[in-house]
KOLGU-4560 file (N, C-alpha, C; in nm, 3 decimals, padded with zeros to 5 digits):
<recs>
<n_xx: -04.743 n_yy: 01.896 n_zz: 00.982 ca_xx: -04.671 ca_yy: 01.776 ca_zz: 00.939 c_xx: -04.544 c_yy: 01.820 c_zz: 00.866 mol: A seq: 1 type: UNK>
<n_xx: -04.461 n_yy: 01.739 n_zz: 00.903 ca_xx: -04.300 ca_yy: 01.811 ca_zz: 00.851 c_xx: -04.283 c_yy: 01.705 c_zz: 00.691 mol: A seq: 2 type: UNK>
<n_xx: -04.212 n_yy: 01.780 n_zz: 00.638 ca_xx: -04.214 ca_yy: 01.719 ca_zz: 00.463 c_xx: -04.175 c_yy: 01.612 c_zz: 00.409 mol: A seq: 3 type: UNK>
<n_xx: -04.016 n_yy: 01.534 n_zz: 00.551 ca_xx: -03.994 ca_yy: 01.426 ca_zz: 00.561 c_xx: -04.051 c_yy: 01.335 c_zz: 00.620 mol: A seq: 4 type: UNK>
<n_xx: -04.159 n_yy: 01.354 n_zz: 00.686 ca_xx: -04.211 ca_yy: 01.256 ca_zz: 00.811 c_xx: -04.183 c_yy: 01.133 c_zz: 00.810 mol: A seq: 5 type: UNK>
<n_xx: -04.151 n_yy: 01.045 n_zz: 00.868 ca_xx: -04.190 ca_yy: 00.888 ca_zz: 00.807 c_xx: -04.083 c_yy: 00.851 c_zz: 00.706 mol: A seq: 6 type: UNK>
<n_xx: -03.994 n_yy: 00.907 n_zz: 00.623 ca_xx: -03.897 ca_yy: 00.862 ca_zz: 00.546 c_xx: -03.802 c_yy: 00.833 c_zz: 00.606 mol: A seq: 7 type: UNK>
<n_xx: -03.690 n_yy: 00.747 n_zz: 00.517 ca_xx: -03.588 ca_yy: 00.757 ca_zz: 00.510 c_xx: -03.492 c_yy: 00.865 c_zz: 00.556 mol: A seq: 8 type: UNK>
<n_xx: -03.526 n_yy: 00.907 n_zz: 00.487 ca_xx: -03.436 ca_yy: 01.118 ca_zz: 00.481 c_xx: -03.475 c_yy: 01.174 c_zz: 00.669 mol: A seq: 9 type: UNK>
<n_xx: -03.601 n_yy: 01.135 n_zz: 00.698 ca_xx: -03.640 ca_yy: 01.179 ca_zz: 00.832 c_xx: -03.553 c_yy: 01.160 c_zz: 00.952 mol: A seq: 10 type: UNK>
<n_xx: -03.502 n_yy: 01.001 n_zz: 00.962 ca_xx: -03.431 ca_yy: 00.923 ca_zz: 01.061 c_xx: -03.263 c_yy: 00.954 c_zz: 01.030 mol: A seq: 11 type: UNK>
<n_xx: -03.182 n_yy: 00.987 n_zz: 01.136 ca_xx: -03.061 ca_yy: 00.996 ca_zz: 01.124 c_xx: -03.010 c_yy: 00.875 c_zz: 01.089 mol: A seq: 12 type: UNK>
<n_xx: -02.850 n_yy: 00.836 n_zz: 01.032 ca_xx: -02.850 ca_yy: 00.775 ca_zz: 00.945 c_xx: -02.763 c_yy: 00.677 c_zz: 01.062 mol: A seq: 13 type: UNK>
<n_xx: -02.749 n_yy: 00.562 n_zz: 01.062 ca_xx: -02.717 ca_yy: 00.461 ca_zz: 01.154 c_xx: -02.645 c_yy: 00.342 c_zz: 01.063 mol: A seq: 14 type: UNK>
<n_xx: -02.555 n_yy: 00.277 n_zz: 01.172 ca_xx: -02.465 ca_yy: 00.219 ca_zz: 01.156 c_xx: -02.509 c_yy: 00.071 c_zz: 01.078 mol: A seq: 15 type: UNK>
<n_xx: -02.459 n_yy: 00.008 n_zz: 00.922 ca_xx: -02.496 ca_yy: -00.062 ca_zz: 00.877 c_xx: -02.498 c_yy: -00.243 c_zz: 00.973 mol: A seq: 16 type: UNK>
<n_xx: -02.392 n_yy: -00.232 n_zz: 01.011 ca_xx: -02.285 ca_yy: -00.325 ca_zz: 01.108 c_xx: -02.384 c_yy: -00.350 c_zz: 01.242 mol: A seq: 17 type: UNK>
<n_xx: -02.340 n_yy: -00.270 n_zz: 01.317 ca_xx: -02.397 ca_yy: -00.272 ca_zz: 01.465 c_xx: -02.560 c_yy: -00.232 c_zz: 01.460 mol: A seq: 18 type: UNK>
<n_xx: -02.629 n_yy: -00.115 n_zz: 01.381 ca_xx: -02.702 ca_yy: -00.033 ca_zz: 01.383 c_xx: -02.759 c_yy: 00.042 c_zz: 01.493 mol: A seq: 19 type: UNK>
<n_xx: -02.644 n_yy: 00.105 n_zz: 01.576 ca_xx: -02.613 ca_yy: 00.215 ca_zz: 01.642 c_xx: -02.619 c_yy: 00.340 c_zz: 01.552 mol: A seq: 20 type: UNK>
<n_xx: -02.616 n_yy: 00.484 n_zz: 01.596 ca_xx: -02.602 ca_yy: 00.589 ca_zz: 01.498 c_xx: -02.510 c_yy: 00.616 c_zz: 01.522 mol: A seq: 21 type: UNK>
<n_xx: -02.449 n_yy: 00.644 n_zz: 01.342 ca_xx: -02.328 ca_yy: 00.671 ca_zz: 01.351 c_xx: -02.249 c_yy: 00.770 c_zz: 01.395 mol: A seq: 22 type: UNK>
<n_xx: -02.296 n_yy: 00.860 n_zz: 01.459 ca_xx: -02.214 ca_yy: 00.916 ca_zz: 01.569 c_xx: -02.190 c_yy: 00.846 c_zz: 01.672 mol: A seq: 23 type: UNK>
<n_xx: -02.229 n_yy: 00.754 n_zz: 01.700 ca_xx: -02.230 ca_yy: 00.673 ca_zz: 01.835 c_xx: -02.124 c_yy: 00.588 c_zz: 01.841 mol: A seq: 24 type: UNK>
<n_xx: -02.128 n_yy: 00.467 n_zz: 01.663 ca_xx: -02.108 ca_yy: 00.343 ca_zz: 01.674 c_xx: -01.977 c_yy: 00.367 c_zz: 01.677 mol: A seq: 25 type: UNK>
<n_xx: -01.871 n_yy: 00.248 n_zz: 01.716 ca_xx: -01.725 ca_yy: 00.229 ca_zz: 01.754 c_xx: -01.679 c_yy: 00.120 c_zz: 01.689 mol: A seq: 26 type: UNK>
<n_xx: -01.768 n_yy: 00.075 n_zz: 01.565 ca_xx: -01.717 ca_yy: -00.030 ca_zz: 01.396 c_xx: -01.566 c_yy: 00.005 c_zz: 01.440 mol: A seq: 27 type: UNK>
<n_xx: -01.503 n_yy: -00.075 n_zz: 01.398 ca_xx: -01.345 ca_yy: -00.038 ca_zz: 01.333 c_xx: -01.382 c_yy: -00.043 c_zz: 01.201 mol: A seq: 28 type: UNK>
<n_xx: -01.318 n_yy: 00.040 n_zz: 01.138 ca_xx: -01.317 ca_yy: 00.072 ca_zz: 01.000 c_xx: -01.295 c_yy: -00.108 c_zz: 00.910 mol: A seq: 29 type: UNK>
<n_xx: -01.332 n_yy: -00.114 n_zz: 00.789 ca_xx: -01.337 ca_yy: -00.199 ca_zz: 00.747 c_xx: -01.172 c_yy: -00.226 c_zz: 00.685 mol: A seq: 30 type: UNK>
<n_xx: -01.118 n_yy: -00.277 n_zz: 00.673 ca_xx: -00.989 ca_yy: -00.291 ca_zz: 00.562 c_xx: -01.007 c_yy: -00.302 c_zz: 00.467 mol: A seq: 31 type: UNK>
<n_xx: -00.916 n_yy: -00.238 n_zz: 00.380 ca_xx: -00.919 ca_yy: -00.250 ca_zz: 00.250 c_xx: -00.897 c_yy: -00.395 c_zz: 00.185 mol: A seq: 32 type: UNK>
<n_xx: -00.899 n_yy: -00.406 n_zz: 00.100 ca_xx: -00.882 ca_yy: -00.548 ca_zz: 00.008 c_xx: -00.785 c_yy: -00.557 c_zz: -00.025 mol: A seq: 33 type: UNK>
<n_xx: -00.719 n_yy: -00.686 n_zz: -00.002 ca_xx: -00.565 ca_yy: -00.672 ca_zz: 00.001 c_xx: -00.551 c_yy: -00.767 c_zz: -00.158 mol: A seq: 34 type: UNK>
<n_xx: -00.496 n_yy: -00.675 n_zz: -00.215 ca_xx: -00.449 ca_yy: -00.716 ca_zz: -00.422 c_xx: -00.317 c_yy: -00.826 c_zz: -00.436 mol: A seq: 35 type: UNK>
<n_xx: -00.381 n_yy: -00.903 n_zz: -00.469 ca_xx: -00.297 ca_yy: -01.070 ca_zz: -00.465 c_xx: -00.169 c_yy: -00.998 c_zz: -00.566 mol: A seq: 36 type: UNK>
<n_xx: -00.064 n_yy: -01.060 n_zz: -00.520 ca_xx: 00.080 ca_yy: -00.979 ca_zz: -00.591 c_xx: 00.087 c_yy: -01.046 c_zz: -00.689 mol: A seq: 37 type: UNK>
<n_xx: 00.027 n_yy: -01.155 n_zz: -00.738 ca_xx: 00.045 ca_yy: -01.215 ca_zz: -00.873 c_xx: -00.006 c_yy: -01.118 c_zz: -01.020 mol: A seq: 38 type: UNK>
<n_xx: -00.100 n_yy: -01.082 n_zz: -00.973 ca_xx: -00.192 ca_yy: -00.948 ca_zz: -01.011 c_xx: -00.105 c_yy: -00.787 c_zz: -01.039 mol: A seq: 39 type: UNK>
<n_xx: 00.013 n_yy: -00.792 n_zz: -01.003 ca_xx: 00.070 ca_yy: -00.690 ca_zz: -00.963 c_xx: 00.210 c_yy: -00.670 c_zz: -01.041 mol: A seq: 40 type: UNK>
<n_xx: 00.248 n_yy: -00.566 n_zz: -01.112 ca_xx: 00.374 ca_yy: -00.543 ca_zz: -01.188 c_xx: 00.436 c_yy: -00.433 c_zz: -01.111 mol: A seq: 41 type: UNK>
<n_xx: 00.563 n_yy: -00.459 n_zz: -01.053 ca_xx: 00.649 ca_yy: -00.369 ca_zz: -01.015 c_xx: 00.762 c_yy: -00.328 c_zz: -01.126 mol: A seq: 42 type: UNK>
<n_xx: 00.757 n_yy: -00.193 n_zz: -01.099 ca_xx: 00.879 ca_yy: -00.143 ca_zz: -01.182 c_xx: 00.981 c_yy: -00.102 c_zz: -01.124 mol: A seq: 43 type: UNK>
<n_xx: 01.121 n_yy: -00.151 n_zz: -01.194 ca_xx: 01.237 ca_yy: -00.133 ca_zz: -01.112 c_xx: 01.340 c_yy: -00.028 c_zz: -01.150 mol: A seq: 44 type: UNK>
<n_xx: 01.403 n_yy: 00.015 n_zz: -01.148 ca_xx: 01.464 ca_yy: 00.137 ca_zz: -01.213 c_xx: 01.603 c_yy: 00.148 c_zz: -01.069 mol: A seq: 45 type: UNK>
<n_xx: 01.757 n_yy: 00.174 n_zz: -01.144 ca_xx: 01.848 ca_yy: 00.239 ca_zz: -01.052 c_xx: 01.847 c_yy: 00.368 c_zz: -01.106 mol: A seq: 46 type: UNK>
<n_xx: 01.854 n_yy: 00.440 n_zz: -00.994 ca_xx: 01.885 ca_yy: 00.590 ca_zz: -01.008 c_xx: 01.991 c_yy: 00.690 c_zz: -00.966 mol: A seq: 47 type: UNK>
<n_xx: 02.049 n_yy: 00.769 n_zz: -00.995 ca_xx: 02.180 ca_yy: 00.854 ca_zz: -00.895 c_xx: 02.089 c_yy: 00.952 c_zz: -00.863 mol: A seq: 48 type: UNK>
<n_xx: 02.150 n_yy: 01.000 n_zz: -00.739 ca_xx: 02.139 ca_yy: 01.054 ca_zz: -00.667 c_xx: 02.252 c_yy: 01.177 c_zz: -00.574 mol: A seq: 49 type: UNK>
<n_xx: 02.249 n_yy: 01.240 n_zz: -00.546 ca_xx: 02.297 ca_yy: 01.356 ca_zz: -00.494 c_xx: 02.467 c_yy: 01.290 c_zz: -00.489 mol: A seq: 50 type: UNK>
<n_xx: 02.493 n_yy: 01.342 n_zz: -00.488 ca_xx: 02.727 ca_yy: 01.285 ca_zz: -00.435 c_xx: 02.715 c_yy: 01.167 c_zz: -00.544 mol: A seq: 51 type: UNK>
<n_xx: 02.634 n_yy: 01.124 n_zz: -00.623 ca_xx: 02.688 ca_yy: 00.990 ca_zz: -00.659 c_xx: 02.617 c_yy: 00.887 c_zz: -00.625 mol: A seq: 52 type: UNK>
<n_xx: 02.526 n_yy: 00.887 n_zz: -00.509 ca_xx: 02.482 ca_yy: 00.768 ca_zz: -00.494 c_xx: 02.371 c_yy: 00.689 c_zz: -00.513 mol: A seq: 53 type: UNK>
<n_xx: 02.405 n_yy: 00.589 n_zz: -00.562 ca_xx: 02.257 ca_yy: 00.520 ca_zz: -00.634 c_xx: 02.173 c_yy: 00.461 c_zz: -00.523 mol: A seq: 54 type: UNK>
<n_xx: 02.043 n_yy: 00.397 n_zz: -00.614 ca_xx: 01.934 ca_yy: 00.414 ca_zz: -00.528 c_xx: 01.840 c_yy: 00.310 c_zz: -00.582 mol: A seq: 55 type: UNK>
<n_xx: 01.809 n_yy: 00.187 n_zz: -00.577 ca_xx: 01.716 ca_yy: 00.077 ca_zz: -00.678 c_xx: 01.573 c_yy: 00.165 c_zz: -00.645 mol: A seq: 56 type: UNK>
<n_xx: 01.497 n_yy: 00.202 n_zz: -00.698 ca_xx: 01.327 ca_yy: 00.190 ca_zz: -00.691 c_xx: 01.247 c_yy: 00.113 c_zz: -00.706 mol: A seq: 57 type: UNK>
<n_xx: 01.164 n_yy: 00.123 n_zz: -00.680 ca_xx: 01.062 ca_yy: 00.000 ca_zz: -00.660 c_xx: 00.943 c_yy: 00.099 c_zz: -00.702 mol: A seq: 58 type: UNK>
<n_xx: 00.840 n_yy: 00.093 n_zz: -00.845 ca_xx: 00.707 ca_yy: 00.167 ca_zz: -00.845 c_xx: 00.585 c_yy: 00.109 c_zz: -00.899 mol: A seq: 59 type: UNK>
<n_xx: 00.506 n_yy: 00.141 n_zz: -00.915 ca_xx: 00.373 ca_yy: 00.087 ca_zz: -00.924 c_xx: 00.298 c_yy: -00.006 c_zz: -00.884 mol: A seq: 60 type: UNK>
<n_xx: 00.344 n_yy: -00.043 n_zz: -00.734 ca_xx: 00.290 ca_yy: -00.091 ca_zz: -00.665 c_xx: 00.171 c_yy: 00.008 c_zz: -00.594 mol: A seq: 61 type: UNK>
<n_xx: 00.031 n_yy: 00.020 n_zz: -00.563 ca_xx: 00.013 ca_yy: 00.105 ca_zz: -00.505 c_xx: -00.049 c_yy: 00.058 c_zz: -00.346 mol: A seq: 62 type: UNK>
<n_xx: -00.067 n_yy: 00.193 n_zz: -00.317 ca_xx: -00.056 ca_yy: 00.162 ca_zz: -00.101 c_xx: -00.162 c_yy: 00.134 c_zz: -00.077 mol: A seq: 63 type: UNK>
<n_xx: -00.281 n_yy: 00.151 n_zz: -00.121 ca_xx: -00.410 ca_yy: 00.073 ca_zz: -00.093 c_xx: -00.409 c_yy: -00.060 c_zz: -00.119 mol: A seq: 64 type: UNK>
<n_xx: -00.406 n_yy: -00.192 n_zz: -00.095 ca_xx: -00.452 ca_yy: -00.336 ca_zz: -00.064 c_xx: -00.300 c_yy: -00.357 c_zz: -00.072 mol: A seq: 65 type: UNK>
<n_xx: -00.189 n_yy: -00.327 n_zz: -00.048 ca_xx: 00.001 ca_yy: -00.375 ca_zz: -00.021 c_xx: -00.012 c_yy: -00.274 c_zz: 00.121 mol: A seq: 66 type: UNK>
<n_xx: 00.055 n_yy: -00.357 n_zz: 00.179 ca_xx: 00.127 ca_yy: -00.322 ca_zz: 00.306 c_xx: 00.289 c_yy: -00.298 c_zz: 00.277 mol: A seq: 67 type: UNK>
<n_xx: 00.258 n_yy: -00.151 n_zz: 00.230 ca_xx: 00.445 ca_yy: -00.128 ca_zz: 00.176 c_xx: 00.576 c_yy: -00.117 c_zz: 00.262 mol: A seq: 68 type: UNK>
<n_xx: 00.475 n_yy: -00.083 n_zz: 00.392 ca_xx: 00.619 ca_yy: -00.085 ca_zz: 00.490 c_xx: 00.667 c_yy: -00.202 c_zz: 00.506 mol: A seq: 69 type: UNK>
<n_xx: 00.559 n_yy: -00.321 n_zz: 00.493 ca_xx: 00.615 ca_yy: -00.460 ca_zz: 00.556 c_xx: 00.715 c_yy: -00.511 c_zz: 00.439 mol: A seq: 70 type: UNK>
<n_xx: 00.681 n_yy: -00.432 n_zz: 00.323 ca_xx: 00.744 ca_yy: -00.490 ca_zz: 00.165 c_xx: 00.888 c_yy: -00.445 c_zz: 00.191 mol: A seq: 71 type: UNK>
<n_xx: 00.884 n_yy: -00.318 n_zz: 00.217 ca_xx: 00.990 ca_yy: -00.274 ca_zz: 00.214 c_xx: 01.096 c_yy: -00.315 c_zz: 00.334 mol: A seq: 72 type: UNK>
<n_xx: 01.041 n_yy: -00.344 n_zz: 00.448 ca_xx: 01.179 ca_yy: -00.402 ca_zz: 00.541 c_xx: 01.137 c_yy: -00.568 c_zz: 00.473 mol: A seq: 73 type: UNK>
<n_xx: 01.072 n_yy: -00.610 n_zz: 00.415 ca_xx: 01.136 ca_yy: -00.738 ca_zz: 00.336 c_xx: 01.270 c_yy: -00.739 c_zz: 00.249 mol: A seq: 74 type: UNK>
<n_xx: 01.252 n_yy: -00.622 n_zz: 00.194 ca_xx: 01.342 ca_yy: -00.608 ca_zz: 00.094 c_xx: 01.498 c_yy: -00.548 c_zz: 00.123 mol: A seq: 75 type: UNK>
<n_xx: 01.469 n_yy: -00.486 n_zz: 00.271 ca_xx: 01.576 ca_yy: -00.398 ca_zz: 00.314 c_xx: 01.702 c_yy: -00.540 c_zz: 00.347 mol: A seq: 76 type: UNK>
<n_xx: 01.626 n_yy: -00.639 n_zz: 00.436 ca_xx: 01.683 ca_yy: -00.719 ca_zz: 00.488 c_xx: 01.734 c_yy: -00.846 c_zz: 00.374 mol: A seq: 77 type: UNK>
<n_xx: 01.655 n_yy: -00.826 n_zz: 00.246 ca_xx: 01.734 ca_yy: -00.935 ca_zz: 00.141 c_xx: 01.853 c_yy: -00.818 c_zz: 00.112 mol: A seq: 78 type: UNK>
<n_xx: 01.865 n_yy: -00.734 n_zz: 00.092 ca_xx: 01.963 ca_yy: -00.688 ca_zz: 00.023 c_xx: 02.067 c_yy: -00.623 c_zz: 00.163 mol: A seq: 79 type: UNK>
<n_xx: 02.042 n_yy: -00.652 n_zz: 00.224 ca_xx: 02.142 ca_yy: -00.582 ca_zz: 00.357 c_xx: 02.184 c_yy: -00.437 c_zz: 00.341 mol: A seq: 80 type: UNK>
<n_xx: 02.078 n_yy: -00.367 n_zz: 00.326 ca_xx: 02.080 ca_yy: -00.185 ca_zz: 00.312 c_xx: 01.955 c_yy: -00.145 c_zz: 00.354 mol: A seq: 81 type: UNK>
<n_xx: 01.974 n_yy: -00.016 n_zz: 00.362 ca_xx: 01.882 ca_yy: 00.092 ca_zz: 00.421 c_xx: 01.800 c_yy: 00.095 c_zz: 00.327 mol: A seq: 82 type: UNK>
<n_xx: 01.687 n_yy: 00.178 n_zz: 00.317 ca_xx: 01.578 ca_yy: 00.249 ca_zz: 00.197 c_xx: 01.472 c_yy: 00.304 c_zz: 00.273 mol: A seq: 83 type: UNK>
<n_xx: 01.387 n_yy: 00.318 n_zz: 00.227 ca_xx: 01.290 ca_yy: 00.428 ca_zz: 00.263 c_xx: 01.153 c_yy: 00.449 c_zz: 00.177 mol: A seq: 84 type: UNK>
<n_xx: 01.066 n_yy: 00.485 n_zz: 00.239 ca_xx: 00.882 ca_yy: 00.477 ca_zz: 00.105 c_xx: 00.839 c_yy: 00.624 c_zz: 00.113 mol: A seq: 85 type: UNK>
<n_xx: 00.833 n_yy: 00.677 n_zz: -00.013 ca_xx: 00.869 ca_yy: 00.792 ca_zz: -00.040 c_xx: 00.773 c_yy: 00.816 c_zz: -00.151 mol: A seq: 86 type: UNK>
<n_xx: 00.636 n_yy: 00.871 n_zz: -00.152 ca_xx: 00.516 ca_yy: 00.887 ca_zz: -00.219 c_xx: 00.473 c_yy: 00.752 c_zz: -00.327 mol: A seq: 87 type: UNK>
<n_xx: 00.453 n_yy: 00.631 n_zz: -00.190 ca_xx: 00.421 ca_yy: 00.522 ca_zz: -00.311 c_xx: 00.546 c_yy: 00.437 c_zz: -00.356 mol: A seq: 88 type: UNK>
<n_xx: 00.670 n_yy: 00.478 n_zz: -00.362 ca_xx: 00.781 ca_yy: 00.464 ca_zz: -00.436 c_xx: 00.913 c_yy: 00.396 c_zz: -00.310 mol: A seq: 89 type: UNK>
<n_xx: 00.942 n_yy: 00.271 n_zz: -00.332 ca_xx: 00.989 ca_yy: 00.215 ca_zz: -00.219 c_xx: 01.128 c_yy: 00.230 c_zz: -00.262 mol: A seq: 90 type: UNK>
<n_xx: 01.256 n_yy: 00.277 n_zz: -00.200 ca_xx: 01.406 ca_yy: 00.319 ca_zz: -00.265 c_xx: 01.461 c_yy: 00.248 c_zz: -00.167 mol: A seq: 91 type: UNK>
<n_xx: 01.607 n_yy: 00.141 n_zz: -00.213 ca_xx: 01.668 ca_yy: 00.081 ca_zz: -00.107 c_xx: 01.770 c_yy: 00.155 c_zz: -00.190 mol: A seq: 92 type: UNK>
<n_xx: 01.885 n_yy: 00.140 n_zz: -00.067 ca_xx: 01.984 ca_yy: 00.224 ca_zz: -00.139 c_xx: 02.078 c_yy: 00.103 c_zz: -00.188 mol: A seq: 93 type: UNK>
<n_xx: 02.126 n_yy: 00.161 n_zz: -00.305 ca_xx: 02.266 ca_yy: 00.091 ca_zz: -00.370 c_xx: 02.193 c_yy: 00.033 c_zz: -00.471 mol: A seq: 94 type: UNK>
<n_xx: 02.280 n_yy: -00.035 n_zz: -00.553 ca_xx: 02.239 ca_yy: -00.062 ca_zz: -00.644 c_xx: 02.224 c_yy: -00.220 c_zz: -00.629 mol: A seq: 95 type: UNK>
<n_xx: 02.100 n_yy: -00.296 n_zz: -00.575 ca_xx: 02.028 ca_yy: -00.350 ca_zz: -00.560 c_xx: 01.955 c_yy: -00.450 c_zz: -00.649 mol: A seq: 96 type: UNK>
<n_xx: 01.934 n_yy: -00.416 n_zz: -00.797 ca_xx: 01.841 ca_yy: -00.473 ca_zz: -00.866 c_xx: 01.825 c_yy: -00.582 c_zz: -00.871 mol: A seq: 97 type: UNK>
<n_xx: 01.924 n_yy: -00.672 n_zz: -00.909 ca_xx: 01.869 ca_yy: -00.814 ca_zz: -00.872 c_xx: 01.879 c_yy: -00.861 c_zz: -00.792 mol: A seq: 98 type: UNK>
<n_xx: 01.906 n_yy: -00.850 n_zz: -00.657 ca_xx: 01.825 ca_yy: -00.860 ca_zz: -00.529 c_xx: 01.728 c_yy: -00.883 c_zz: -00.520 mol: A seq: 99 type: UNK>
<n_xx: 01.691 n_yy: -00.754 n_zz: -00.549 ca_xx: 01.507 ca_yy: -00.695 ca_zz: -00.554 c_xx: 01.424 c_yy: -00.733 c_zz: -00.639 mol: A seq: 100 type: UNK>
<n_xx: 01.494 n_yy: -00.793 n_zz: -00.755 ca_xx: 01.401 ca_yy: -00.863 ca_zz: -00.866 c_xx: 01.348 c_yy: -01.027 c_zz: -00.793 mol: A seq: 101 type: UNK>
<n_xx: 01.497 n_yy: -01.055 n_zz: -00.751 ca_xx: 01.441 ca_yy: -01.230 ca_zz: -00.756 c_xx: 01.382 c_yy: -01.221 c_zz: -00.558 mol: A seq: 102 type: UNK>
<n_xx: 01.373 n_yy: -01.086 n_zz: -00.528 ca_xx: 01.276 ca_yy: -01.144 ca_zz: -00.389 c_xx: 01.117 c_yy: -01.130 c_zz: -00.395 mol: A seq: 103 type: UNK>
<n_xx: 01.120 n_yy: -00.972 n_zz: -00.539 ca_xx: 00.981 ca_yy: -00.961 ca_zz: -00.550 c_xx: 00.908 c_yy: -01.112 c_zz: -00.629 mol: A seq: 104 type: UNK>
<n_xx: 01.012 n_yy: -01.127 n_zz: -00.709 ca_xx: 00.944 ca_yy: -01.251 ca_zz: -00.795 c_xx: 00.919 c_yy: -01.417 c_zz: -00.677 mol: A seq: 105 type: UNK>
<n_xx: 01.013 n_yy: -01.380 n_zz: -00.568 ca_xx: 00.982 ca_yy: -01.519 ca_zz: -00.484 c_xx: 00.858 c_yy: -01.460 c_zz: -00.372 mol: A seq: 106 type: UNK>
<n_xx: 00.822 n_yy: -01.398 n_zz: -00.357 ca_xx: 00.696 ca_yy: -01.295 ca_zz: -00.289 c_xx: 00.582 c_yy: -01.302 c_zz: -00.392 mol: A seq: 107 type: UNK>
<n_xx: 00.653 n_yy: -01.331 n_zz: -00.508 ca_xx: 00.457 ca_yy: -01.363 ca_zz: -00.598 c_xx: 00.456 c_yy: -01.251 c_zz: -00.701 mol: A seq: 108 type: UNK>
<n_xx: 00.517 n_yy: -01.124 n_zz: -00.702 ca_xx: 00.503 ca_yy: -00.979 ca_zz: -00.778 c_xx: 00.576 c_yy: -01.016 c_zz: -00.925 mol: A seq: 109 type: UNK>
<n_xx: 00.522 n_yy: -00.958 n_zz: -01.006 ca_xx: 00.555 ca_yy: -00.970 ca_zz: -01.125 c_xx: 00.686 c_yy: -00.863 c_zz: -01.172 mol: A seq: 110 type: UNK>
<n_xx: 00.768 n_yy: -00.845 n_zz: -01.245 ca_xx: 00.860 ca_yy: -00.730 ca_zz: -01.202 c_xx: 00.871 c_yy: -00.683 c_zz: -01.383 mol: A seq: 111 type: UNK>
<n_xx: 00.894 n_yy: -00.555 n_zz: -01.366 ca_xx: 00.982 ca_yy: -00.530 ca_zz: -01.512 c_xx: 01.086 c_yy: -00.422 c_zz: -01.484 mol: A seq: 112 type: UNK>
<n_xx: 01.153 n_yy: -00.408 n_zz: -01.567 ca_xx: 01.275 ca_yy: -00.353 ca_zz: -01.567 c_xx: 01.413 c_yy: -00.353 c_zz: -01.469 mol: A seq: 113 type: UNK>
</recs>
């Protein structure tokens, strides 16, 4: 008689969802929980940058429950410039800030600086 017989621990471990084993099952992953922006303080900051050129930031938003790419071509297109998401940290270029203040605040996000 083997030491697990009959347990838990014995049976490979199977899919909560389908209950296929999970090597098998083809779940799509669950999504994360998406964090209501009212809930949420962005920090804004202009910065220079290399030749001179400034740069608005956008931080503490984080990338688990925000969809930052979609944030960020929101924001590209209020302010009519380029930017880019860059560890967490969303940068449109130019100097931007209140742009970016009164679109995060009409989007629901709380803002400081």
């Amino acid at each position: 008689m083997r030491l697990f017989a009959g347990t838990e621990f014995d049976r490979p471990p199977t899919c909560e969802r389908c209950g296929e084993l999970e090597e098998v099952c083809n779940c799509p992953p669950e999504p994360a929980a998406k964090l209501e922006p009212g809930k949420q303080t962005a920090r804004l900051a202009v910065e220079k940058r290399k030749k001179g050129k400034t740069v608005t930031v956008v931080r503490g938003l984080p990338a688990e429950g925000n969809d930052l790419p979609e944030l960020l071509t929101k924001l590209k297109s209020a302010c009519g410039a380029g930017g880019t998401l860059k560890d967490e940290e969303l940068e449109i270029q130019g100097n931007n800030l209140d742009r970016v203040r009164t679109e995060l605040t009409k989007l629901g996000y709380r803002t400081k600086g």
